[in-house]
C-alpha positions in Angstrom: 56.7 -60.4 244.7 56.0 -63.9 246.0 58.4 -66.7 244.1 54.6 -68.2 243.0 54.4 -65.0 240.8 58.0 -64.7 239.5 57.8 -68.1 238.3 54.1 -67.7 237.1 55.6 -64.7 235.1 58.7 -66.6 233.8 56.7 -69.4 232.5 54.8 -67.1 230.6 57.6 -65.2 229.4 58.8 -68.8 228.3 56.5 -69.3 226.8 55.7 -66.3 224.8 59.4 -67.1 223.8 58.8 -70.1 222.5 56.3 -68.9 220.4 58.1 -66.2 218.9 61.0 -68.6 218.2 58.2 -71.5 216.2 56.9 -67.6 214.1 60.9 -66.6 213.0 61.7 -70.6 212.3 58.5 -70.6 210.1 59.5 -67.1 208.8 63.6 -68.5 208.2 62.0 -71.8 206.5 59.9 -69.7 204.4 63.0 -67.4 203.2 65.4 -70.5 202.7 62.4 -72.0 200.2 62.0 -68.4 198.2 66.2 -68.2 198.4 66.1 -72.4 197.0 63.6 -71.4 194.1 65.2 -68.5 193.1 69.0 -70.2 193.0 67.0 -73.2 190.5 65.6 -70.6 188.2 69.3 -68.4 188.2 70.8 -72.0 187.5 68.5 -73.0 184.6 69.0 -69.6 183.2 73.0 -69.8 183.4 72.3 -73.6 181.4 69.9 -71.6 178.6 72.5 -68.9 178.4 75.4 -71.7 177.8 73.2 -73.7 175.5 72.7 -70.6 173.2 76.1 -70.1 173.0 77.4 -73.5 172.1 74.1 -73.3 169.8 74.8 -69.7 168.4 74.5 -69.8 164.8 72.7 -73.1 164.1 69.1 -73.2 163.3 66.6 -74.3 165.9 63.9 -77.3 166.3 60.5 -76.0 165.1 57.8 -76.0 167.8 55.4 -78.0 165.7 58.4 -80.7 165.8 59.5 -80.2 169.1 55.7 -80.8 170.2 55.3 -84.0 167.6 58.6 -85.1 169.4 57.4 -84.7 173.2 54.1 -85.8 172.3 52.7 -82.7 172.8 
């Protein structure tokens, strides 16, 4: 093979590369936001579960007032 081709073939390969390397960063990105949203969601449940437990016993805020509080 001429060194035309074998570099016409390397840039391609390159190139193809490079692709393939933008599609698993994209993919990574993509895991690291589902893996960031589920460690919020684990944390707020770890703060509910402590909350009840310092709570445990005591009687709750109605919703009505809750609402009337927030302005809901």
């Amino acid at each position: 093979m001429s060194t035309a081709v074998l570099k016409s073939k390397s840039a391609l390969i390159n190139h193809v590369s490079a692709q393939e390397i933008d599609k698993q960063i994209r993919r990574g990105k993509a895991v690291l936001r589902e893996l960031k949203a589920t460690l919020e969601d684990l944390e707020d449940r770890r703060e509910l579960a402590a909350a009840r437990k310092r709570n445990g016993g005591k009687a709750g805020t109605p919703l009505r007032q809750a609402a009337k509080e927030l302005g809901l």
